[in-house]
Every structure is written in C-alpha cells, then in structure tokens.
N, CA, C, O and CB atoms as a CASP TS submission, in Angstrom:
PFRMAT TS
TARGET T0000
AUTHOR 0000-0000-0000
METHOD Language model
MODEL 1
PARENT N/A
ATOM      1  N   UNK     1     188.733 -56.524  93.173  1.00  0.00           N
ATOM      2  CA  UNK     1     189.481 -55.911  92.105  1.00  0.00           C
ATOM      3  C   UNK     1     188.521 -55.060  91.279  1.00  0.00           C
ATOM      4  O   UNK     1     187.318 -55.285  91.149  1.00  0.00           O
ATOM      5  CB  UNK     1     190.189 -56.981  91.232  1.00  0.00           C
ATOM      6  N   UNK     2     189.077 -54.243  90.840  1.00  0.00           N
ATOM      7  CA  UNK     2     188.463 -52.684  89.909  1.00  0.00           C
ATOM      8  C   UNK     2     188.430 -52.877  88.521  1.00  0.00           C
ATOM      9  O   UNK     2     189.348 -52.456  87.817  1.00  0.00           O
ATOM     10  CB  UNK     2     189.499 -51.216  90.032  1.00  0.00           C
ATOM     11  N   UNK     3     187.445 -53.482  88.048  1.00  0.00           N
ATOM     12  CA  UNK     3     187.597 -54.006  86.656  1.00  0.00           C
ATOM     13  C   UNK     3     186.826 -53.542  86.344  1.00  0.00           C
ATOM     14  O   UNK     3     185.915 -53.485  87.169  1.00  0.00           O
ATOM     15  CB  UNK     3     187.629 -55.208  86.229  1.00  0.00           C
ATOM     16  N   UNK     4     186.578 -52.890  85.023  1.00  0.00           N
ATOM     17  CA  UNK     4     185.212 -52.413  84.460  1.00  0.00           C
ATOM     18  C   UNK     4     185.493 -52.792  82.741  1.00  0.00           C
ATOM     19  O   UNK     4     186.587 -53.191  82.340  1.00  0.00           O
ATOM     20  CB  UNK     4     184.886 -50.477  84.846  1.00  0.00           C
ATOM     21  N   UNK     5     184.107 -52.551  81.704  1.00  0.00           N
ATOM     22  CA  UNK     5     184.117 -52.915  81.165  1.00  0.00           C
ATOM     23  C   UNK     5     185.568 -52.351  80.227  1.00  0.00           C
ATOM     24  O   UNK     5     186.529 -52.029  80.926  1.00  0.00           O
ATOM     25  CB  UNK     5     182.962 -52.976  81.055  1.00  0.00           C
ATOM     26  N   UNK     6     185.687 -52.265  79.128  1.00  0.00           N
ATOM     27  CA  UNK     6     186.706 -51.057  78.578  1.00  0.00           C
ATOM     28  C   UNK     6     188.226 -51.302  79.066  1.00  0.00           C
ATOM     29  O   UNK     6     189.204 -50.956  78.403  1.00  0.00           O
ATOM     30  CB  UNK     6     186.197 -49.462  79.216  1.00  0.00           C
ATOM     31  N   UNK     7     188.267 -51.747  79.931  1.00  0.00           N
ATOM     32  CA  UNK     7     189.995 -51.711  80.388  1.00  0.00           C
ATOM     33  C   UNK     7     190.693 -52.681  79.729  1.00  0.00           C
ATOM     34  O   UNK     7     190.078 -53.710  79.447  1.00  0.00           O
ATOM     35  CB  UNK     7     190.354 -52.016  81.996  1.00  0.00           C
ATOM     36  N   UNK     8     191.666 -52.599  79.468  1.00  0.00           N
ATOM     37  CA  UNK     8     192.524 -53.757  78.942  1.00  0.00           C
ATOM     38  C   UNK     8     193.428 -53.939  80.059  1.00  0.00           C
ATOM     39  O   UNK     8     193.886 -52.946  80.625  1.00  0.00           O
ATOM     40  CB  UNK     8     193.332 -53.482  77.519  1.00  0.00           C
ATOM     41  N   UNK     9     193.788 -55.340  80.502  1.00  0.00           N
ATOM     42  CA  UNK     9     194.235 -55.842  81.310  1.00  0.00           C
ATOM     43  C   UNK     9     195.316 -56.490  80.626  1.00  0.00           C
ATOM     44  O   UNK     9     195.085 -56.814  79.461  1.00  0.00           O
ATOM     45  CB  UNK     9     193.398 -56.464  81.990  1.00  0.00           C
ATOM     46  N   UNK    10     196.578 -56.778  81.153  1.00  0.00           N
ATOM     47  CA  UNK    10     197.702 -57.294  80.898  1.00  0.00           C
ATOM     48  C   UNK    10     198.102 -59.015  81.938  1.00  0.00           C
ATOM     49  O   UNK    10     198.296 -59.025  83.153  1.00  0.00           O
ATOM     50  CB  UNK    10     198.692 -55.917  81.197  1.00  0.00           C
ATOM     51  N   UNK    11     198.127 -60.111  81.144  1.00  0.00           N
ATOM     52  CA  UNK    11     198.129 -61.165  82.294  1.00  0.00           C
ATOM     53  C   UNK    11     199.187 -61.809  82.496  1.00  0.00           C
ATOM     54  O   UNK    11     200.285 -61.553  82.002  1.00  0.00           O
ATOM     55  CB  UNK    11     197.249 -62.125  82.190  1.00  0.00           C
ATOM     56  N   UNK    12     198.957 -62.565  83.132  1.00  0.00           N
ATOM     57  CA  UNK    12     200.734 -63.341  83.427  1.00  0.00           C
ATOM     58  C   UNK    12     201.137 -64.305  82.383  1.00  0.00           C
ATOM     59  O   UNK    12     202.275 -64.493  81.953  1.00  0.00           O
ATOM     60  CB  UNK    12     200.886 -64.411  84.975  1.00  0.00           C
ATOM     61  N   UNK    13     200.169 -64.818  82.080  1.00  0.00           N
ATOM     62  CA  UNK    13     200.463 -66.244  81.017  1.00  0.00           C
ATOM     63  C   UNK    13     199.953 -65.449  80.060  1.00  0.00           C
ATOM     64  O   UNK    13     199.115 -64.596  80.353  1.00  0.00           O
ATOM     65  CB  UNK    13     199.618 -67.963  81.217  1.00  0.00           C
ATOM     66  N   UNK    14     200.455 -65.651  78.617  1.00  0.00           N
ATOM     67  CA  UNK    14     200.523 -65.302  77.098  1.00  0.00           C
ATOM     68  C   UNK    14     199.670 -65.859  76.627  1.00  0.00           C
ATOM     69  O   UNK    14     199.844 -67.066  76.793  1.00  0.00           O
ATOM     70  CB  UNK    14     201.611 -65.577  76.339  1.00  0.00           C
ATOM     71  N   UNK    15     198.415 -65.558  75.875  1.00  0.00           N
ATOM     72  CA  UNK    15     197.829 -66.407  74.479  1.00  0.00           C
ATOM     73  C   UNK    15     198.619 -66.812  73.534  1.00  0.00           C
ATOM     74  O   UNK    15     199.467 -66.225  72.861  1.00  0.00           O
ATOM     75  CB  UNK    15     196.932 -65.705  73.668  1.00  0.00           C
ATOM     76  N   UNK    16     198.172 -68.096  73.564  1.00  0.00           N
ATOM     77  CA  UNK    16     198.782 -69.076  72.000  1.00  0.00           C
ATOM     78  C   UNK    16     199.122 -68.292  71.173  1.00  0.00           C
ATOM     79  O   UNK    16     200.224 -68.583  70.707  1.00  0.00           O
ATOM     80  CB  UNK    16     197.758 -70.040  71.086  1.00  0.00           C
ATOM     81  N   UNK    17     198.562 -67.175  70.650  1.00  0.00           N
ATOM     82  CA  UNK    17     199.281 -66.160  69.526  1.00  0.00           C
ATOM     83  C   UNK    17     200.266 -65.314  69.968  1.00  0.00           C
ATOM     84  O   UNK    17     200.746 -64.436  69.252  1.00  0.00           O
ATOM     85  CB  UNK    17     198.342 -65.210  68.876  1.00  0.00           C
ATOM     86  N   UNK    18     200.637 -65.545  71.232  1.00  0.00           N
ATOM     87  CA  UNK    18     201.420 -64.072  71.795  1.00  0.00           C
ATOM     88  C   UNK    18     201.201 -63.288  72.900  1.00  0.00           C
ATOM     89  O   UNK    18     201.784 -63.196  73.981  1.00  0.00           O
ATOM     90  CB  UNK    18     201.293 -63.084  70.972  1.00  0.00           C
ATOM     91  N   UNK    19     200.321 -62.783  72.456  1.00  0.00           N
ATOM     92  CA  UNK    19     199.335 -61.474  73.366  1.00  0.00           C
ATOM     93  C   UNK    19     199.361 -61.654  74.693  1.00  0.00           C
ATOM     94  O   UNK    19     199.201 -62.776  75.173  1.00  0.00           O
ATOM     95  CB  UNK    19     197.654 -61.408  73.081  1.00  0.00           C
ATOM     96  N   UNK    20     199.607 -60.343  75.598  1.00  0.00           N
ATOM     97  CA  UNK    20     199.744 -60.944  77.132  1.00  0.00           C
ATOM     98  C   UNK    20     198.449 -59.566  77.185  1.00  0.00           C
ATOM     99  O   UNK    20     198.087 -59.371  78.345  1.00  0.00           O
ATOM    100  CB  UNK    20     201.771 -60.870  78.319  1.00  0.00           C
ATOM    101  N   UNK    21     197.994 -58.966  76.511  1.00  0.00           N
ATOM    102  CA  UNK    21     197.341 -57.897  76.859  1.00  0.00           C
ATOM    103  C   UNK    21     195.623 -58.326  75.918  1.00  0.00           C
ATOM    104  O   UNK    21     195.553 -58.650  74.732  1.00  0.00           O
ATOM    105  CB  UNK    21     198.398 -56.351  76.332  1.00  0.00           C
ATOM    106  N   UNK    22     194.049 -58.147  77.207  1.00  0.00           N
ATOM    107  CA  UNK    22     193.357 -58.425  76.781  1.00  0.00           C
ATOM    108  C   UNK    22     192.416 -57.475  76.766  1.00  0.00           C
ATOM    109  O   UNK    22     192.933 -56.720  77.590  1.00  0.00           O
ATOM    110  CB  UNK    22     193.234 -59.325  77.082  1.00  0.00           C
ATOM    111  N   UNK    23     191.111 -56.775  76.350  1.00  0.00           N
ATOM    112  CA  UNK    23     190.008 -56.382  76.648  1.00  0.00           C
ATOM    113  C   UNK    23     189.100 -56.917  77.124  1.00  0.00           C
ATOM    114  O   UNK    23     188.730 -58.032  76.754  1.00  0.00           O
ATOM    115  CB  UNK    23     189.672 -56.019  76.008  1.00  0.00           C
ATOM    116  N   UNK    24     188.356 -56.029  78.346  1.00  0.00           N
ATOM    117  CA  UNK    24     187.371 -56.767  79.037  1.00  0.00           C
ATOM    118  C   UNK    24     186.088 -56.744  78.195  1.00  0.00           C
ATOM    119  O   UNK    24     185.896 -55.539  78.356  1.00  0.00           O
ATOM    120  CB  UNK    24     187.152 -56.198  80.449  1.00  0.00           C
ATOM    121  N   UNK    25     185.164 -57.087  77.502  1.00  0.00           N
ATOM    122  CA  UNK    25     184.010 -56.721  77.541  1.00  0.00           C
ATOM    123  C   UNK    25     182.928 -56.930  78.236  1.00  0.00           C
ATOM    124  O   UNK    25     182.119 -56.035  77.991  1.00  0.00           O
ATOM    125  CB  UNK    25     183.787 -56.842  76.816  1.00  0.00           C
ATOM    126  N   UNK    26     182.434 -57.872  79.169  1.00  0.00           N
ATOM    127  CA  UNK    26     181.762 -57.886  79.893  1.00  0.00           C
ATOM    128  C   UNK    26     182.421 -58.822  81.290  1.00  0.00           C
ATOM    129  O   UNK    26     183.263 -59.719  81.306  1.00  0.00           O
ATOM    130  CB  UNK    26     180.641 -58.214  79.178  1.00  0.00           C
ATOM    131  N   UNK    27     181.713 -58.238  82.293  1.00  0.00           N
ATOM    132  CA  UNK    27     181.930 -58.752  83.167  1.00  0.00           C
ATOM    133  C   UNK    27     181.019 -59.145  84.622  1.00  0.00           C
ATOM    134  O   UNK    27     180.209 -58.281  84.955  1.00  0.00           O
ATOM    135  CB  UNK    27     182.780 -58.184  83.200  1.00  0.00           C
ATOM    136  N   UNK    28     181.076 -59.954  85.192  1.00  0.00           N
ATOM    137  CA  UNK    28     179.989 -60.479  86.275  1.00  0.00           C
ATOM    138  C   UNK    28     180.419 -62.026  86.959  1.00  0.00           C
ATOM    139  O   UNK    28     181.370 -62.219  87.717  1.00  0.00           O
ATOM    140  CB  UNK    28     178.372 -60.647  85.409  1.00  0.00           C
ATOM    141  N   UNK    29     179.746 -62.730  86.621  1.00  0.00           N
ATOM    142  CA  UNK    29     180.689 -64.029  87.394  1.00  0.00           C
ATOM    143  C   UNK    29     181.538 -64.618  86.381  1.00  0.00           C
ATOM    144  O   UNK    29     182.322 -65.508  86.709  1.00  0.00           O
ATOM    145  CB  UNK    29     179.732 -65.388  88.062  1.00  0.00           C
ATOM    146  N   UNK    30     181.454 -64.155  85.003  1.00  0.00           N
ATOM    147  CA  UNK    30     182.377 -65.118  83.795  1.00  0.00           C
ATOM    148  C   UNK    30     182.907 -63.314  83.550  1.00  0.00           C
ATOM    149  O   UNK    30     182.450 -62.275  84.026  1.00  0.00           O
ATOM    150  CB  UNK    30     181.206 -66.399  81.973  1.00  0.00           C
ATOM    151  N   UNK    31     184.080 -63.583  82.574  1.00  0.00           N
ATOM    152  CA  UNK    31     184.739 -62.647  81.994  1.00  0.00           C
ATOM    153  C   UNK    31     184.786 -62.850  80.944  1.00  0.00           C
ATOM    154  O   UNK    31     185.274 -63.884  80.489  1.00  0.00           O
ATOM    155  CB  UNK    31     185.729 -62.391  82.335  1.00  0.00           C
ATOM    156  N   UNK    32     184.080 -61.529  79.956  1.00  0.00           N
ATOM    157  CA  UNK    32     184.029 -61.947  78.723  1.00  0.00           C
ATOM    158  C   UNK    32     185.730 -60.996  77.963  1.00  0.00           C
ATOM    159  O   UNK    32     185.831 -59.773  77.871  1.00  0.00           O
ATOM    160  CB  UNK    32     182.211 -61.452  78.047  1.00  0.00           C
ATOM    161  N   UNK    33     186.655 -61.862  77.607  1.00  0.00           N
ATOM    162  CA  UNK    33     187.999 -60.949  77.094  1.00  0.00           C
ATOM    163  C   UNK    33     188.021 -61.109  75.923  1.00  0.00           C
ATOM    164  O   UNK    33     187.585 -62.194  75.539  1.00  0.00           O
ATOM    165  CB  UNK    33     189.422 -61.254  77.573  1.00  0.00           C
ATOM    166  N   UNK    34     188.513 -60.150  74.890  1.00  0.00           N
ATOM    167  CA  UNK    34     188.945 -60.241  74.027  1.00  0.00           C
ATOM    168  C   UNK    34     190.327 -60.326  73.456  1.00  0.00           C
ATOM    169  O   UNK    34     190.691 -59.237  73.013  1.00  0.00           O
ATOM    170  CB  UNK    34     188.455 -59.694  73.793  1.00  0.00           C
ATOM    171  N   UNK    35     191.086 -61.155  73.347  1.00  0.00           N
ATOM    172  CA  UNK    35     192.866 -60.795  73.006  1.00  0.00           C
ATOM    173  C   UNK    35     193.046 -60.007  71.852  1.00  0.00           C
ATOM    174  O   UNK    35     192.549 -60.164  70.736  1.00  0.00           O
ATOM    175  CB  UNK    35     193.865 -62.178  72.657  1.00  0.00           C
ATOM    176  N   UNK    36     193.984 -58.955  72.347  1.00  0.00           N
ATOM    177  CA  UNK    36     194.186 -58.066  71.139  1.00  0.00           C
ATOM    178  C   UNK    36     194.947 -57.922  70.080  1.00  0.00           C
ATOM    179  O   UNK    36     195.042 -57.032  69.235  1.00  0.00           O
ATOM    180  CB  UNK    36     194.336 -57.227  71.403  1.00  0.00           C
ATOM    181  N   UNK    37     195.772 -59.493  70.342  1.00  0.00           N
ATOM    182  CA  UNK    37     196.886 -59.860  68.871  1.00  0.00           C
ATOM    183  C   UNK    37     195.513 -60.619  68.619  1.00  0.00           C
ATOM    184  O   UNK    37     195.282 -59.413  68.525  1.00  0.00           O
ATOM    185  CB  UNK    37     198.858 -61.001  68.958  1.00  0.00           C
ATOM    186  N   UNK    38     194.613 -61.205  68.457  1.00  0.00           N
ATOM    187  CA  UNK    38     194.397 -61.938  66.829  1.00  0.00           C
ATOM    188  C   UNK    38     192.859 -61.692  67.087  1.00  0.00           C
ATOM    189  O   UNK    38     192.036 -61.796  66.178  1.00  0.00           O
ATOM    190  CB  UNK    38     194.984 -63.978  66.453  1.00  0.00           C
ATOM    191  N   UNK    39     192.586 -61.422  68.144  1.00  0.00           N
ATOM    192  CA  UNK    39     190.946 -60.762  68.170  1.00  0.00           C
ATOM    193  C   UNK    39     190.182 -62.040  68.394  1.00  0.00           C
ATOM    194  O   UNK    39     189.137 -62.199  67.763  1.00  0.00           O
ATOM    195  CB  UNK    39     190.322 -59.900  66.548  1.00  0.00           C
ATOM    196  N   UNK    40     190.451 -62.636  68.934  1.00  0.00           N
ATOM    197  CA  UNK    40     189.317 -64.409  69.943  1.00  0.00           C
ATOM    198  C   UNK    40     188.817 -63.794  71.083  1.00  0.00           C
ATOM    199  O   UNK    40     189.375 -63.026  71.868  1.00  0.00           O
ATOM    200  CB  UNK    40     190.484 -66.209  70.823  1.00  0.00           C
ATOM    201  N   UNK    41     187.832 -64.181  71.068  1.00  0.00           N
ATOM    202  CA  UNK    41     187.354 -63.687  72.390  1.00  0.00           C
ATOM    203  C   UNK    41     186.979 -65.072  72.929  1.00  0.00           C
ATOM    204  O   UNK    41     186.771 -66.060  72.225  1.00  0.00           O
ATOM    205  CB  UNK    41     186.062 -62.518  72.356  1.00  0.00           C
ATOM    206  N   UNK    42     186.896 -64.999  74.806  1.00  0.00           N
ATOM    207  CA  UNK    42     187.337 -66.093  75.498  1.00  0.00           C
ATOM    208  C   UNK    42     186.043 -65.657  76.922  1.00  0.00           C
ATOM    209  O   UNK    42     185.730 -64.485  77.137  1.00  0.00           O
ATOM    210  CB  UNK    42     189.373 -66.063  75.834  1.00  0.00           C
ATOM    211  N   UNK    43     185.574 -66.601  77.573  1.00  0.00           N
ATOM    212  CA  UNK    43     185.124 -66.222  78.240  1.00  0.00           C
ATOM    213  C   UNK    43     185.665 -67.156  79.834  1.00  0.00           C
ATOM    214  O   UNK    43     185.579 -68.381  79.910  1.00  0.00           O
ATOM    215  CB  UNK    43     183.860 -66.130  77.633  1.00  0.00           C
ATOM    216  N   UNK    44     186.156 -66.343  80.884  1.00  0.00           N
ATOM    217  CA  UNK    44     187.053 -67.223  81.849  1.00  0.00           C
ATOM    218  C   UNK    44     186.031 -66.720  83.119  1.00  0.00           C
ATOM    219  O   UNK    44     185.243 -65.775  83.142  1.00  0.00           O
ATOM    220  CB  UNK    44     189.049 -66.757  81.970  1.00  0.00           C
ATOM    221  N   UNK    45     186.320 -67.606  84.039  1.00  0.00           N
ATOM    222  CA  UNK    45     185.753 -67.504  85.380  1.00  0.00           C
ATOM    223  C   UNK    45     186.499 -66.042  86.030  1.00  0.00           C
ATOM    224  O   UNK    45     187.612 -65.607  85.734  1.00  0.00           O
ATOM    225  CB  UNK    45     186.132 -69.034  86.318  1.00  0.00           C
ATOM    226  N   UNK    46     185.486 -65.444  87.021  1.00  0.00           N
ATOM    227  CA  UNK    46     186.233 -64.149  87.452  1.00  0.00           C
ATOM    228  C   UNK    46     187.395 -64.522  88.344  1.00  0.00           C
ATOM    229  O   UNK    46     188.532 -64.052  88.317  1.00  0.00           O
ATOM    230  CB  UNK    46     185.263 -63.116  88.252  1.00  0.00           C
ATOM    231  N   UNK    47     186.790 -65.663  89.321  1.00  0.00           N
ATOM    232  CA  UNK    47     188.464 -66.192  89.979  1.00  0.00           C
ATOM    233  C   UNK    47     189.553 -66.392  89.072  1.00  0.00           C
ATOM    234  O   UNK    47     190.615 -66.002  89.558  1.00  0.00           O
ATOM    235  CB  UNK    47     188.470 -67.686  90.704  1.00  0.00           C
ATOM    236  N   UNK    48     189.644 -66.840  87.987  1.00  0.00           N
ATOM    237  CA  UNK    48     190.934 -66.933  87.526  1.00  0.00           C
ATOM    238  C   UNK    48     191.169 -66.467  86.746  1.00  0.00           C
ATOM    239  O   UNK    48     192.146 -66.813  86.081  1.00  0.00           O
ATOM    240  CB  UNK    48     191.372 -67.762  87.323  1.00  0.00           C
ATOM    241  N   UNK    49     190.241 -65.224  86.347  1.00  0.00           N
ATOM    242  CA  UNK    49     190.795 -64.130  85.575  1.00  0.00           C
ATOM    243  C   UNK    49     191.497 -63.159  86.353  1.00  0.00           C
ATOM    244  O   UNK    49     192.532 -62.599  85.990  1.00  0.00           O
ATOM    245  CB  UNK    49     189.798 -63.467  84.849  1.00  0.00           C
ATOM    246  N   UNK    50     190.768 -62.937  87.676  1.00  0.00           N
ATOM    247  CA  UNK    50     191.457 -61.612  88.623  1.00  0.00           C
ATOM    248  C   UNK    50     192.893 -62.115  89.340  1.00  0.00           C
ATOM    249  O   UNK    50     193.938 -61.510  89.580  1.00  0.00           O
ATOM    250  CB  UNK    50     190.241 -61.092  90.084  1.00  0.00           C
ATOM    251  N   UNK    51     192.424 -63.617  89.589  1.00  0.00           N
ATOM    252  CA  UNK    51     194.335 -64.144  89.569  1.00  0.00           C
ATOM    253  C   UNK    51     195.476 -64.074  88.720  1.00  0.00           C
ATOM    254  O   UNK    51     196.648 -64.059  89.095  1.00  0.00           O
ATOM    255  CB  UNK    51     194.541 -65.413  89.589  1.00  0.00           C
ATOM    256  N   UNK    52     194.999 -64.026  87.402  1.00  0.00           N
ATOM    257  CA  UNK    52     195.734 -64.004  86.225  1.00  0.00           C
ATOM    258  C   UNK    52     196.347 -62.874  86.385  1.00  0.00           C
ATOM    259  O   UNK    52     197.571 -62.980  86.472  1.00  0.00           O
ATOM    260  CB  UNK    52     195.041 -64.114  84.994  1.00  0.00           C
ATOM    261  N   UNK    53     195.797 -61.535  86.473  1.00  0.00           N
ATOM    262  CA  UNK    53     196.027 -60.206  85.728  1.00  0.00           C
ATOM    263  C   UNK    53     197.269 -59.472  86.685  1.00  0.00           C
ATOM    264  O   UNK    53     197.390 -59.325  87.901  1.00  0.00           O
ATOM    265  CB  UNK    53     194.427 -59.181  85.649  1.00  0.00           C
ATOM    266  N   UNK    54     197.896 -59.193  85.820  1.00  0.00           N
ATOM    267  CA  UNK    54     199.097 -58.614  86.174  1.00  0.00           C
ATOM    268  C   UNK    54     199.072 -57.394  86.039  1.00  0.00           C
ATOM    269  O   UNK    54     200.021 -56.961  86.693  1.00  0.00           O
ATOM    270  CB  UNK    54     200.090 -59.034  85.587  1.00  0.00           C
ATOM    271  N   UNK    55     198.323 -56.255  85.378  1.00  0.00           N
ATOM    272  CA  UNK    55     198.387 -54.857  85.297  1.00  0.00           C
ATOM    273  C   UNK    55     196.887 -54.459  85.306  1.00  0.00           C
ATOM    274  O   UNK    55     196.483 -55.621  85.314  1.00  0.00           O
ATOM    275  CB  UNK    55     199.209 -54.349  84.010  1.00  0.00           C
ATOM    276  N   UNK    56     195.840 -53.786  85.311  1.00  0.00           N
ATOM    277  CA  UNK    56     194.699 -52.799  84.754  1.00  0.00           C
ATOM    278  C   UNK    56     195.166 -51.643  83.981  1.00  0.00           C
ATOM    279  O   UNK    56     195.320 -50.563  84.550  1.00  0.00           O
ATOM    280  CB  UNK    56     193.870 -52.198  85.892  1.00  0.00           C
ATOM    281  N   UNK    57     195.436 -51.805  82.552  1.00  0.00           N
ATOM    282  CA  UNK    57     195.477 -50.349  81.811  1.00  0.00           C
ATOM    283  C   UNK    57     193.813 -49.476  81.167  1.00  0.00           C
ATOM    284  O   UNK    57     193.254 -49.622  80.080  1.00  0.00           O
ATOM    285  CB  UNK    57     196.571 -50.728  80.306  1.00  0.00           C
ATOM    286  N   UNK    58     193.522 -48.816  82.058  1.00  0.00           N
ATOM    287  CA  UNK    58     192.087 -47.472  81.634  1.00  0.00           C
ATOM    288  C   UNK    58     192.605 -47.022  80.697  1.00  0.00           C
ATOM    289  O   UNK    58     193.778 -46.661  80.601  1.00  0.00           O
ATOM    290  CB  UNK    58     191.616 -46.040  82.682  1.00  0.00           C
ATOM    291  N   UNK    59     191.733 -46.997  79.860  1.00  0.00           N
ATOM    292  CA  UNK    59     191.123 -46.151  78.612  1.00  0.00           C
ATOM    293  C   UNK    59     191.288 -44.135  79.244  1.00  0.00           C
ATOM    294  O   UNK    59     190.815 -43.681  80.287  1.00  0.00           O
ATOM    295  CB  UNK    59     188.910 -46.866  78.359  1.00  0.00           C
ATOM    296  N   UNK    60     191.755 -43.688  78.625  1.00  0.00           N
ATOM    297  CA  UNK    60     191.898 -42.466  78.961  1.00  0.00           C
ATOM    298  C   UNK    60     190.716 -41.696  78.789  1.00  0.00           C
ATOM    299  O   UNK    60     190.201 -41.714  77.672  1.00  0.00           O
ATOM    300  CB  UNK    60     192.891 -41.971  78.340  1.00  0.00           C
ATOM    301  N   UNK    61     190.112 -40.919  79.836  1.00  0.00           N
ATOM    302  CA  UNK    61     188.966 -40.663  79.819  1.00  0.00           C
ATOM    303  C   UNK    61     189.072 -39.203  79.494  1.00  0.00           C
ATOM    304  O   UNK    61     189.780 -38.523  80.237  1.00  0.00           O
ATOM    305  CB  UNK    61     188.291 -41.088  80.976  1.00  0.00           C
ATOM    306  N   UNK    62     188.335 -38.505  78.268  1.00  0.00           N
ATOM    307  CA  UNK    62     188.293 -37.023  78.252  1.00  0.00           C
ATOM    308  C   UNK    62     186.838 -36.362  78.994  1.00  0.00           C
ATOM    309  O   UNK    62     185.664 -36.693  79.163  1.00  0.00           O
ATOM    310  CB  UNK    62     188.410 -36.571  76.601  1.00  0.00           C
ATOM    311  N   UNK    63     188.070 -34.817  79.412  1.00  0.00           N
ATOM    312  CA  UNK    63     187.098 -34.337  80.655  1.00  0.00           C
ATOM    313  C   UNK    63     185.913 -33.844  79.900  1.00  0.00           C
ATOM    314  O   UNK    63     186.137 -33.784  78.691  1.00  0.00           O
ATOM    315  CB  UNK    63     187.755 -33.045  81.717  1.00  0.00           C
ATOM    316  N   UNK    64     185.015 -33.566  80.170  1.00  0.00           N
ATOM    317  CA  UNK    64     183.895 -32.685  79.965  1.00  0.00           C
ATOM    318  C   UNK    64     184.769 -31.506  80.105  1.00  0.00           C
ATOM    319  O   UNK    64     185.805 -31.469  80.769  1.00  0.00           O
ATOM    320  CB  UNK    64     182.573 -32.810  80.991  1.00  0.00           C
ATOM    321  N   UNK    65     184.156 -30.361  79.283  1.00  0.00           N
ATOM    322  CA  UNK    65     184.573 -29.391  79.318  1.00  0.00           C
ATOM    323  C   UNK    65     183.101 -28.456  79.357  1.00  0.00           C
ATOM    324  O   UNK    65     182.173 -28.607  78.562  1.00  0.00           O
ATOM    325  CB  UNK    65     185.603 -29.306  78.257  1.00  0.00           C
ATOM    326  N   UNK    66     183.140 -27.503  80.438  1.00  0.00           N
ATOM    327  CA  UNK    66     182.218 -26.738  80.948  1.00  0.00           C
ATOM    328  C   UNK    66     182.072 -25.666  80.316  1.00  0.00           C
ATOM    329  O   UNK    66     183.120 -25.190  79.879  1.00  0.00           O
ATOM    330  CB  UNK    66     182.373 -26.499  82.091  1.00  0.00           C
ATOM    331  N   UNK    67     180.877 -24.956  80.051  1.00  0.00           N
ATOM    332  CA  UNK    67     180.131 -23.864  79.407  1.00  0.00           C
ATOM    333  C   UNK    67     180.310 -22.642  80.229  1.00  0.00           C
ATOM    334  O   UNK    67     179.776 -21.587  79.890  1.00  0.00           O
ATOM    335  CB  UNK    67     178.630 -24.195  79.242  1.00  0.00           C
TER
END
C-alpha cells in the first residue's frame, strides 16, 4: 500500500470521538496517526493500520511553475 507521510487516510472503525478520517505522520513498521476530530495522536502497527484503511486522501500538490 501507497502511504506516505501527509495523506490523510479514512478507516473503517471510528475514533471514540467520532473521526473516521486520520493523518499519517510517520511511517515504517508502526504508524504514527493523528485523528483529526480532537487531535490524539496514536501510534498502530502497519498491519493493522493498512487493514483498517478504507480510502487514501493526497494532499493536493501545486505544480512548479517554469521560468
């Protein structure tokens, strides 16, 4: 799976506050997420984070613009 840092991911099961949508900030064999209703950050195994995730939403990237 195509995960990079920056993406917010959407998962199947809800945080206690709500939130089904998280930020990645780091990633490698643990996942460091942040939930974006109340701002906890959580750190989960990559197996059952990449099982979890139900969408990858990217950060919209602006182009370079050439000289």
């Amino acid at each position: 799976m195509d995960i990079q840092p920056g993406d917010v991911i959407r998962m199947k099961k809800p945080h206690p506050c709500g939130s089904v949508t998280w930020e990645v900030l780091r990633i490698g064999q643990d996942f460091r997420l942040k939930c974006s209703g109340c701002g906890r950050q959580v750190m989960m195994k990559r197996t059952a984070a990449e099982k979890g995730v139900r969408e990858i939403i990217r950060p919209e990237n602006e182009e370079v613009s050439q000289k």
